[in-house]
VOGU-3710 file (C-alpha; in Angstrom, 3 decimals, decimal comma):
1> xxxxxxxxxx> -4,226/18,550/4,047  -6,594/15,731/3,839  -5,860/12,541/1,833  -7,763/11,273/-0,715  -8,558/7,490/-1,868  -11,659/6,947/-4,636  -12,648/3,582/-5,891  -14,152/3,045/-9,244  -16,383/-0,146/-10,047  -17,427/1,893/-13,731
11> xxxxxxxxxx> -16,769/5,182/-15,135  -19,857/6,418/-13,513  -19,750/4,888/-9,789  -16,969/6,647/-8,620  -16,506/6,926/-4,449  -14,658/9,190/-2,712  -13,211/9,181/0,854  -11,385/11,937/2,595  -9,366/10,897/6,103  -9,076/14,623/7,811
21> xxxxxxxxxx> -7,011/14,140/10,281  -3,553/12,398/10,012  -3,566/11,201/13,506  -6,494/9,097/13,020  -4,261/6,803/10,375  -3,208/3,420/11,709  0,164/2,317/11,886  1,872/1,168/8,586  1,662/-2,660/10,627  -2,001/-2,025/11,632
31> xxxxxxxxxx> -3,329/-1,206/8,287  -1,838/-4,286/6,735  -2,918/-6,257/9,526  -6,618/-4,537/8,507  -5,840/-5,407/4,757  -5,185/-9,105/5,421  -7,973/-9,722/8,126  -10,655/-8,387/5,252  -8,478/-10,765/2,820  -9,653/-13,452/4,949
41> xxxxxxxxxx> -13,151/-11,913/6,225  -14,133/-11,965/2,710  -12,456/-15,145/1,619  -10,086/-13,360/-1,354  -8,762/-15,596/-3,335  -5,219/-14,504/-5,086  -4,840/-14,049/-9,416  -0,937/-14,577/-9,216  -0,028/-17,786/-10,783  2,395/-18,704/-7,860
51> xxxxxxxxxx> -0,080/-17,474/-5,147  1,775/-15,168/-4,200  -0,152/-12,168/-2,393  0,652/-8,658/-3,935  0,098/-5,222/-1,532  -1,452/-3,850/-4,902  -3,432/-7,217/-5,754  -4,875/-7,045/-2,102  -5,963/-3,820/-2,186  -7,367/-4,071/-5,603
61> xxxxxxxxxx> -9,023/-7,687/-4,094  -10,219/-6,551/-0,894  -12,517/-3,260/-2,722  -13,795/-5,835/-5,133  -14,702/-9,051/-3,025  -16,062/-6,485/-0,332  -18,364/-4,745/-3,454  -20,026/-1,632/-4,285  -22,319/-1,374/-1,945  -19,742/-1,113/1,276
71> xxxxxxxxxx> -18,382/2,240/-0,416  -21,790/3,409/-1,802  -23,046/3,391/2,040  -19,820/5,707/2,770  -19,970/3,817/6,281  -16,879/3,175/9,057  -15,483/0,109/7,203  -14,675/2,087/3,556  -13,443/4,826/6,266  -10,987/2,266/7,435
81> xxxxxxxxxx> -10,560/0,497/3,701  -9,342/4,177/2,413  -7,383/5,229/5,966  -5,430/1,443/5,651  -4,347/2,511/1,867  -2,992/5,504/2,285  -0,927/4,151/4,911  -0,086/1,231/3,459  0,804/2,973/-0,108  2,313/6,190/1,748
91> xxxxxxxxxx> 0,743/8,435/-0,877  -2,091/11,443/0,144  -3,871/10,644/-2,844  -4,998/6,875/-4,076  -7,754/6,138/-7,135  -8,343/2,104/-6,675  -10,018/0,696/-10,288  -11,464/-1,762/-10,078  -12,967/-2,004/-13,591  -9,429/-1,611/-15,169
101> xxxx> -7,712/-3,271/-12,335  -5,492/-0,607/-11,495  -4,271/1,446/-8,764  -2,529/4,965/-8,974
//
């Protein structure tokens, strides 16, 4: 069964990605490995009072610092954004909003 992560930037841009195959996941330590070299790639900054780095906040920060346009091309790096959550959350199924700031 394939797994399924969409990110939302408004209620009508709405991106889906499917990851097929199971065996082409990373590791649980390679996709946050993935998830904090984009944190720094794209210079995230953290909204926690105490700095502190969430799994939740990065994923949320990563989709928005990288923008719309990476997941509106539907190119390799939102194939790797989407395979690195569903590792990294364990769930087949992930809907990242970013206009509510929310992830379930």
């Amino acid at each position: 069964m394939p797994s399924t992560v969409t990110v939302t930037f408004a209620r009508d841009r709405e991106y889906v990605f499917k990851v097929q195959d199971s065996s082409a996941r990373p590791s649980h330590d390679e996709a946050q490995q993935w998830l904090d070299r984009e944190w720094s790639d794209l210079d995230c900054t953290t909204s926690h009072p105490l700095g502190k780095v969430l799994t939740l906040d990065k994923i949320l920060t990563v989709a928005k610092y990288a923008g719309e346009k990476h997941f509106a091309e539907g190119g390799r790096w939102a194939t790797e954004y989407a395979r690195a959550v569903i590792t990294t959350l364990e769930r087949d199924t992930v809907h990242v909003d970013i206009a509510e700031w929310v992830v379930g």
